[in-house]
C-alpha positions as CSV (number, residue, x, y, z in Angstrom):
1,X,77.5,139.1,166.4
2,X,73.6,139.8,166.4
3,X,72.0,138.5,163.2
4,X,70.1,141.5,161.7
5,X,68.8,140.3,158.2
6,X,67.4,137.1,157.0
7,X,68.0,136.1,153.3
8,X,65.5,135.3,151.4
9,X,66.0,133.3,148.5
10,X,63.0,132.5,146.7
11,X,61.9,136.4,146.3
12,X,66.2,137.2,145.9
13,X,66.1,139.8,148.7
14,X,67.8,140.6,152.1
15,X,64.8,141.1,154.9
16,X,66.1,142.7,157.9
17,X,64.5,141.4,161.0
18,X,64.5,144.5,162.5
19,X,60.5,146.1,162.9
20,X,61.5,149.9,163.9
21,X,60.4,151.9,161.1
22,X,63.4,153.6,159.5
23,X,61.6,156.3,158.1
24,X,59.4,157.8,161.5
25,X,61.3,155.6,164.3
26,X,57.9,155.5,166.1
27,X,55.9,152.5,164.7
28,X,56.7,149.2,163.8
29,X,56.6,147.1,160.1
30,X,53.9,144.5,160.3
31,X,54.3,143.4,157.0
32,X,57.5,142.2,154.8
33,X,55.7,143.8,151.5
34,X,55.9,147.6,153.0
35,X,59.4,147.6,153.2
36,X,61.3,149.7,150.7
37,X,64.1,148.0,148.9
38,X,67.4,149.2,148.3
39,X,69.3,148.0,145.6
40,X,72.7,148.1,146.2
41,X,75.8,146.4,143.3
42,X,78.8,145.3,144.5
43,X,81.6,145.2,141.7
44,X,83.6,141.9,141.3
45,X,85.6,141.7,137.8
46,X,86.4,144.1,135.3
47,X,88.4,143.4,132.0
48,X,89.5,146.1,129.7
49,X,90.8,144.6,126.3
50,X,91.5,146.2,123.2
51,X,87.9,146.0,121.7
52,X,85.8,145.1,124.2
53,X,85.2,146.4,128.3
54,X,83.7,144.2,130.3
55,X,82.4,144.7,134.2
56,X,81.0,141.5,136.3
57,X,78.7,142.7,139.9
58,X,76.9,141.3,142.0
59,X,73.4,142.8,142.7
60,X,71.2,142.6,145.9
61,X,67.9,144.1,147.3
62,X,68.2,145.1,150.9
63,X,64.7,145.5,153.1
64,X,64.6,148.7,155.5
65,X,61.8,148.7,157.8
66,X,59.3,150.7,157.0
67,X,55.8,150.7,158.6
68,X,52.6,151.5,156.5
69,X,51.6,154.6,157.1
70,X,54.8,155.9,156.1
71,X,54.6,153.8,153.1
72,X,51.2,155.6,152.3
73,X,52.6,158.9,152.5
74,X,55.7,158.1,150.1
75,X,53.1,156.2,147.5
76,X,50.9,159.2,148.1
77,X,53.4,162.0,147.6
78,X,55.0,160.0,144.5
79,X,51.0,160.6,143.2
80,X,50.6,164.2,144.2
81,X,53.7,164.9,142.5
82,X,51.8,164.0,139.1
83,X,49.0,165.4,140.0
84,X,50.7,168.6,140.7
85,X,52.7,168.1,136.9
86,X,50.0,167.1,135.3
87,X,48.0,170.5,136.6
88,X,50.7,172.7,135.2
89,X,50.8,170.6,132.1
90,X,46.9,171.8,131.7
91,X,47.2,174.7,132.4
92,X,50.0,175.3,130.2
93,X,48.3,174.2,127.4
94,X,45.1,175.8,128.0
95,X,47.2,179.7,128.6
96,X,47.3,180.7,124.7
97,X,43.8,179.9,124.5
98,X,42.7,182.3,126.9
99,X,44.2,185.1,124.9
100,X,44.2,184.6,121.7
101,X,40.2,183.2,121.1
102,X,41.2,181.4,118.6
103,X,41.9,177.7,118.0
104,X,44.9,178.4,116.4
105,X,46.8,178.8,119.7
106,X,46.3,174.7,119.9
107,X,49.8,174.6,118.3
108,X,51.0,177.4,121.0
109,X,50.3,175.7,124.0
110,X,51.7,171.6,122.7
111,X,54.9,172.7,122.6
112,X,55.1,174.4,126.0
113,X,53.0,171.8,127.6
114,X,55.0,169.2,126.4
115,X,58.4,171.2,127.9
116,X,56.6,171.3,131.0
117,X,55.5,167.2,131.0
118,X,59.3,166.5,130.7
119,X,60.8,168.7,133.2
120,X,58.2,167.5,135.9
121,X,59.1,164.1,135.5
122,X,62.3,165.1,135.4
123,X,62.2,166.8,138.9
124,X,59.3,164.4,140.0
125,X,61.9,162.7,142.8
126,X,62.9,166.1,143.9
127,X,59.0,167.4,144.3
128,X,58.0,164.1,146.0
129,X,60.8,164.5,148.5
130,X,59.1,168.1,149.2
131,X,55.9,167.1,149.6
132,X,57.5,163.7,151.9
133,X,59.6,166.6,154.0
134,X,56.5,168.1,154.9
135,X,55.6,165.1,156.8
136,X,58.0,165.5,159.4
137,X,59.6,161.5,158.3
138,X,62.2,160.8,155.4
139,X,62.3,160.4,151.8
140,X,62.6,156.5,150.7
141,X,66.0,157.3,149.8
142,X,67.1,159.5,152.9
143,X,65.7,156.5,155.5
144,X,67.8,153.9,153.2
145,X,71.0,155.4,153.9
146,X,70.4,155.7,157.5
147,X,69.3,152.2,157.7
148,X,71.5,150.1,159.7
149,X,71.1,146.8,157.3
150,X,72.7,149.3,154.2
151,X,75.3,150.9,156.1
152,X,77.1,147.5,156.6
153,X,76.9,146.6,153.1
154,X,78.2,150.2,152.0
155,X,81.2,149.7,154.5
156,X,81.8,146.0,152.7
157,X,82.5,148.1,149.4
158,X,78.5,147.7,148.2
159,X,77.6,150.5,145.8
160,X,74.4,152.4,145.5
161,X,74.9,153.0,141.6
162,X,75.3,150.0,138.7
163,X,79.4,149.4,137.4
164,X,79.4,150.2,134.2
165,X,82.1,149.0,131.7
């Protein structure tokens, strides 16, 4: 069987020796540092007593390829996406002023504003994934599953989200 990963154990990470981007399949990775790392959990004890639950896993960070102008755009559209809540959040908050003329609309616009920071960063993933799908490559996420490296470890019983107890 080909060998597609290398383990390395001073950084605690899986690097895949593969240098196809995963994300544009055009370009190639020329550094180790612009891969994005998946962190996948694979379950290995659970104990359920009276009192206390308890849940023992094993955690790894898997490396898929990913060249560095696609790392640009998904560090650039992670930025825009706060940019772009950070805009609204202004402009929110700056609304009741331009009606009422008074500064007594300061109080108007917190609340809104601040209703408007928390359900961008709420939906910040889902508007940097936008912004990414306009790009014509795939979000971090997306070009993680499809990664070769992953899919073994998913078909070993790896797990994208943490056991809890």
């Amino acid at each position: 069987m080909e060998e597609k990963y290398v383990v390395n154990q001073t950084l605690k990470r899986i690097e895949p020796l593969e240098k196809k981007c995963s994300y544009c399949r055009k370009k190639e990775m020329t550094v180790m540092d612009s891969c994005y790392f998946e962190t996948l959990f694979l379950e290995q004890k659970r104990a359920n007593y009276l009192v206390v639950r308890k849940v023992n896993f094993n955690k790894v960070s898997i490396g898929v390829p990913r060249c560095e102008s696609c790392r640009s755009i998904h560090e650039g559209a992670d930025a825009k996406a706060q940019k772009y809540i950070f805009i609204a959040a202004g402009i929110i908050f700056i609304l009741p002023f331009l009606f009422t003329f008074s500064f007594d609309a300061f109080s108007d616009g917190i609340i809104p504003a601040v209703i408007v920071l928390i359900a961008g960063f709420l939906f910040k993933n889902y508007l940097s994934e936008k912004i990414v799908f306009k790009t014509d490559i795939l979000a971090e996420k997306v070009g993680a599953q499809y990664s070769v490296i992953v899919q073994d470890f998913l078909e070993e019983g790896w797990l994208y989200e943490q056991p809890e107890a």
